[in-house]
C-alpha positions as CSV (number, residue, x, y, z in Angstrom):
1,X,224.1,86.9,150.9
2,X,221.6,84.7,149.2
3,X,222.7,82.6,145.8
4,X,221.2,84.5,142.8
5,X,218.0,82.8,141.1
6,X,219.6,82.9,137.6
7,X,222.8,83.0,135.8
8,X,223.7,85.8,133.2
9,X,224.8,85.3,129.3
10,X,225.5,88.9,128.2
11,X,226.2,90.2,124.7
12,X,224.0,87.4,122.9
13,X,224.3,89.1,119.3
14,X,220.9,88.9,117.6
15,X,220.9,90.7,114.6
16,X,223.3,93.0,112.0
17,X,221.6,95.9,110.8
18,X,222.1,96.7,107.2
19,X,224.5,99.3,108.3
20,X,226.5,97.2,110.6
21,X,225.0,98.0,113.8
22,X,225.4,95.2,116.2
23,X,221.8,94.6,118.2
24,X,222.5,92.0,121.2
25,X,220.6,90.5,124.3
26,X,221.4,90.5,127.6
27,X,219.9,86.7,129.1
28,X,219.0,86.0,132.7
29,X,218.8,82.2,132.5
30,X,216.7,80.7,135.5
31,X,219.1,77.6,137.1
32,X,216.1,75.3,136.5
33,X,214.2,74.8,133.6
34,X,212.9,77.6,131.8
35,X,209.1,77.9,131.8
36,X,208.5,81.2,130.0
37,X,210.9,84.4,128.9
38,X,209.8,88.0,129.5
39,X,212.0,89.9,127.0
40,X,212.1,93.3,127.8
41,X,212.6,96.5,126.6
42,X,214.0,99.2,127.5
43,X,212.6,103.1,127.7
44,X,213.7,106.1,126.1
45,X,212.0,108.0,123.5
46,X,213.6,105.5,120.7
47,X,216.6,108.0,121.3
48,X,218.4,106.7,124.2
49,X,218.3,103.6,126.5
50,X,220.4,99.7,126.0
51,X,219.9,96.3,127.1
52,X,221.8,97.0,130.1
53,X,218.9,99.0,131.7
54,X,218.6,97.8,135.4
55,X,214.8,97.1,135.1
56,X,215.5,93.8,133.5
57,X,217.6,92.6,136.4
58,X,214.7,94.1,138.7
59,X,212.8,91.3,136.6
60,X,215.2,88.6,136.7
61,X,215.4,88.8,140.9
62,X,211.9,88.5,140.8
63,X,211.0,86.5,138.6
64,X,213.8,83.6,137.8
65,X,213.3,81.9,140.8
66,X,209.6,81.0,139.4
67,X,211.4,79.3,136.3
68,X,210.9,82.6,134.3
69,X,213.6,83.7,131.8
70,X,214.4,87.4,131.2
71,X,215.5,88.8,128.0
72,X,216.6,92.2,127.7
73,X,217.5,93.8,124.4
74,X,218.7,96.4,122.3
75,X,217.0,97.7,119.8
76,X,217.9,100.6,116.8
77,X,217.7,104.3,118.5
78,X,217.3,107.4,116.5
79,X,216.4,105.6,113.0
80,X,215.4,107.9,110.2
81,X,212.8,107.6,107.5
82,X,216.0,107.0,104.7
83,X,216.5,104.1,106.2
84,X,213.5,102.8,104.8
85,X,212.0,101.7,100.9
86,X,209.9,104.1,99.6
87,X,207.0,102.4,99.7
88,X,207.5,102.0,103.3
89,X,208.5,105.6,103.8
90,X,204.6,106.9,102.5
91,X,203.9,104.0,104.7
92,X,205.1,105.6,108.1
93,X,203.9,109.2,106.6
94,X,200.3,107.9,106.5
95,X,200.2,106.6,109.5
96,X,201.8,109.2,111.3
97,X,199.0,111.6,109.9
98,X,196.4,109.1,110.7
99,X,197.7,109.0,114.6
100,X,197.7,112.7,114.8
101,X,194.2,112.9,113.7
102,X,192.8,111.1,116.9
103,X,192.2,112.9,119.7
104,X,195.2,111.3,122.1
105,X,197.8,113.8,122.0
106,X,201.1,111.7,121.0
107,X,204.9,112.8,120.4
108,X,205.4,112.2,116.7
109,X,208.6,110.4,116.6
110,X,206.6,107.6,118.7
111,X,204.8,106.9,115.9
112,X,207.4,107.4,112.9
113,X,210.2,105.8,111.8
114,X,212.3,105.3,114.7
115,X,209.0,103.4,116.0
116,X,208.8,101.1,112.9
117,X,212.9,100.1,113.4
118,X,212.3,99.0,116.8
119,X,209.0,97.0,115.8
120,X,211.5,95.3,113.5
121,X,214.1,94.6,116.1
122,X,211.7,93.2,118.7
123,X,210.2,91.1,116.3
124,X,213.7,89.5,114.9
125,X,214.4,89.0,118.6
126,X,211.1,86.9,119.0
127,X,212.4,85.4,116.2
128,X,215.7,84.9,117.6
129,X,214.8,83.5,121.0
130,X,212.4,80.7,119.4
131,X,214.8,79.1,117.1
132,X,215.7,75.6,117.7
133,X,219.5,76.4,117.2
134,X,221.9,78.7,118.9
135,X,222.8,79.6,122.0
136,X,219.3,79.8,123.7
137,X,218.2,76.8,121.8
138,X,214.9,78.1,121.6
139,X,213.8,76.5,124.8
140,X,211.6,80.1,125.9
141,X,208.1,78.5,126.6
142,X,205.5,81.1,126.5
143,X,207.0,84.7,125.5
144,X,205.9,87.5,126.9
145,X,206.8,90.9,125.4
146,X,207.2,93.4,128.0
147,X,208.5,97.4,127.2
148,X,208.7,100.7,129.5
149,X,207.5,103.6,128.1
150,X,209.0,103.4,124.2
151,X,209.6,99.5,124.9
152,X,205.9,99.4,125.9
153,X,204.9,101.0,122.7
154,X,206.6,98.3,120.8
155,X,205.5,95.5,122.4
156,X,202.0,96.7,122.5
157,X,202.5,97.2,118.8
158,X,203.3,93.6,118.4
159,X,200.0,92.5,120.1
160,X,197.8,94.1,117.3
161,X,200.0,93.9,114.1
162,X,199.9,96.4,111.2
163,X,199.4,94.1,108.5
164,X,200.8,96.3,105.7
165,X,204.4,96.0,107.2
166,X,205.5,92.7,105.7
167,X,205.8,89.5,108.6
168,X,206.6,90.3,112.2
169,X,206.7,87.9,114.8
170,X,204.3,88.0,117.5
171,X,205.1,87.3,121.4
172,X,202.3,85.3,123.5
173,X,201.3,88.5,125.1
174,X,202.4,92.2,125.8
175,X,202.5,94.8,128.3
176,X,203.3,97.8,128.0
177,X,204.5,100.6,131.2
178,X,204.2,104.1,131.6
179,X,203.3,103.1,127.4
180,X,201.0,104.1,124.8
181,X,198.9,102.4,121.7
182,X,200.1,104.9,118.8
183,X,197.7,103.1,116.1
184,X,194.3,102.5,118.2
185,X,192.8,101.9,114.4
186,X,194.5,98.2,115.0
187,X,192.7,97.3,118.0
188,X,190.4,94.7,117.5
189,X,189.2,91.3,119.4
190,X,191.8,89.2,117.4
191,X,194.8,90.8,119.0
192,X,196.9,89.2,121.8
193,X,196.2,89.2,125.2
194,X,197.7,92.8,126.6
195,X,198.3,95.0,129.2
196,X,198.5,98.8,129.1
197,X,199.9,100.2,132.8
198,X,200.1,104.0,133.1
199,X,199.5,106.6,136.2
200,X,196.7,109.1,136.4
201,X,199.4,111.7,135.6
202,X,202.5,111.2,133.2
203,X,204.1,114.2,131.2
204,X,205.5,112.2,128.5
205,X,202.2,109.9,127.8
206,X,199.1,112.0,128.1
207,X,196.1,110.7,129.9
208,X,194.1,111.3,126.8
209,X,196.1,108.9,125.5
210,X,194.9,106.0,127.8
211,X,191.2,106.8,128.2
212,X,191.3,106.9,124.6
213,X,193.1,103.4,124.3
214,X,190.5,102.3,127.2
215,X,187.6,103.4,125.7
216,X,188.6,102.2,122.2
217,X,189.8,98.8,123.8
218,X,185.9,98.4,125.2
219,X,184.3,99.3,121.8
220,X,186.7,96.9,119.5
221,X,186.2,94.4,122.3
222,X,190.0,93.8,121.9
223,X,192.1,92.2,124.7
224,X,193.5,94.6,125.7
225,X,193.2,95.5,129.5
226,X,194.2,99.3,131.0
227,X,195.1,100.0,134.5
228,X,195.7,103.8,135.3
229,X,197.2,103.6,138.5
230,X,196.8,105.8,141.7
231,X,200.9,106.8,140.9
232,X,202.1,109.9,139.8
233,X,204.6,110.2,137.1
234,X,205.9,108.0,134.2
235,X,209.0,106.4,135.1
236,X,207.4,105.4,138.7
237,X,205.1,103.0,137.1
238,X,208.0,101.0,136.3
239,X,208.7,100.0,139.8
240,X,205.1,100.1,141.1
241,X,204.7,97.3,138.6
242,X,207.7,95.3,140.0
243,X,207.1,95.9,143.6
244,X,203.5,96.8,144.3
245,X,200.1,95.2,144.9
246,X,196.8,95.9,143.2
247,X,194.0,96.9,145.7
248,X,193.3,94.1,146.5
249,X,196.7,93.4,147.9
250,X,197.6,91.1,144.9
251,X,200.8,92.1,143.4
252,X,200.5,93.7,140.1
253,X,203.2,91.8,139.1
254,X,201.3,89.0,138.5
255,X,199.6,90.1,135.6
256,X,203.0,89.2,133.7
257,X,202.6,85.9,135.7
258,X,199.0,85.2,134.4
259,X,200.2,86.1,130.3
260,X,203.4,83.8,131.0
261,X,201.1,81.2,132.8
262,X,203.0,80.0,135.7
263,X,201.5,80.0,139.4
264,X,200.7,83.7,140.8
265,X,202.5,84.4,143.8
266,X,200.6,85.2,147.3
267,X,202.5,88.3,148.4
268,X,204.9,90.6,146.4
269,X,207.9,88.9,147.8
């Protein structure tokens, strides 16, 4: 059996919540130097889901022998509007109304408060992974936010920032899987360089959804690319992003290798 690429450090704590809840990271530390993180993000309708979600080991094999760190966290789950100032609360209101209003069919608890807690939690773990101190000692190099399906929202989210929400941290690129852009409003040219990676079918994100993001992506001339695959199905994408190739025959995964600018790979090995 081969040596593994990478080393784990489980249980990194990364934030308190105001109500005690303990958030935490889950690191898969490259043996070499680190030359860029992918922190991850796990699926699950912002009602289910951890850190410990195999996908970011599916990552780590891949990608740690490149010199590619791989953080996955946890994030809050089932958040509700109380939870929030009320200034905030008429915040989420309005913007949920505003999402409904655009013709990209959307469940509304993507775009509502439990969608806002985990856009704070993946922005205090940018935070986290980039100080100087502590036990990652902030040695990430470029940080690419990656998410599946709720995950994806989120890190898409991060990529064009709603400005009204007070400071959020920003990775050095997103992608989002089997994902949606829930506030196409904040598409614009001086977002972050992102990916949006759905099939031609999914019954959790419409299609609507992503030829709406597509075609709003083109007119904003934001840069933000969309791939709708050949693939059936939502959770699929997941993998076909790990372990498949373009048409071309490049792998797709190194589209995360491009944002995190380290060499691409020749085959999908």
């Amino acid at each position: 059996m081969p040596t593994p690429a990478h080393k784990i450090q489980p249980d990194i704590l990364y934030k308190t919540t105001a109500d005690g809840c303990p958030l935490k990271i889950n690191f898969f530390r490259p043996k070499g130097k680190v030359k860029a993180t992918l922190l991850y993000a796990h699926g699950g309708g912002f009602i289910k889901g951890t850190r410990k979600d195999k996908t970011a080991l599916h990552f780590a094999k891949k990608l740690c022998g490149e010199g590619v760190a791989v953080a996955s966290i946890d994030y809050r789950l089932k958040t509700d509007i109380s939870a929030f100032s009320p200034e905030k609360q008429k915040a989420i209101i309005a913007a949920q109304a505003r999402t409904a209003s655009r013709p990209m069919p959307i469940n509304p608890h993507f775009c509502g408060p439990r969608f806002y807690a985990a856009l704070e939690d993946m922005s205090d773990a940018i935070i986290f992974l980039r100080q100087k101190d502590g036990p990652l000692a902030g040695k990430t190099g470029r940080l690419l936010a990656l998410g599946a399906s709720a995950g994806g929202i989120v890190a898409l989210s991060l990529a064009f920032l709603p400005r009204y929400w007070g400071d959020l941290a920003q990775p050095d690129a997103a992608i989002g899987l089997c994902a949606a852009m829930v506030q196409p409003w904040r598409l614009s040219k001086d977002g972050l360089p992102s990916l949006l990676f759905n099939g031609y079918q999914d019954r959790v994100i419409s299609p609507l959804n992503t030829r709406f993001i597509a075609r709003r992506a083109t007119g904003t001339s934001a840069p933000l690319e969309v791939i709708i695959t050949d693939t059936n199905g939502h959770n699929p994408q997941i993998d076909l992003f790990i372990n498949g190739n373009d048409p071309e025959g490049k792998p797709w995964l190194d589209r995360a290798r491009h944002f995190m600018q380290i060499p691409v790979r020749t085959s999908s090995s």
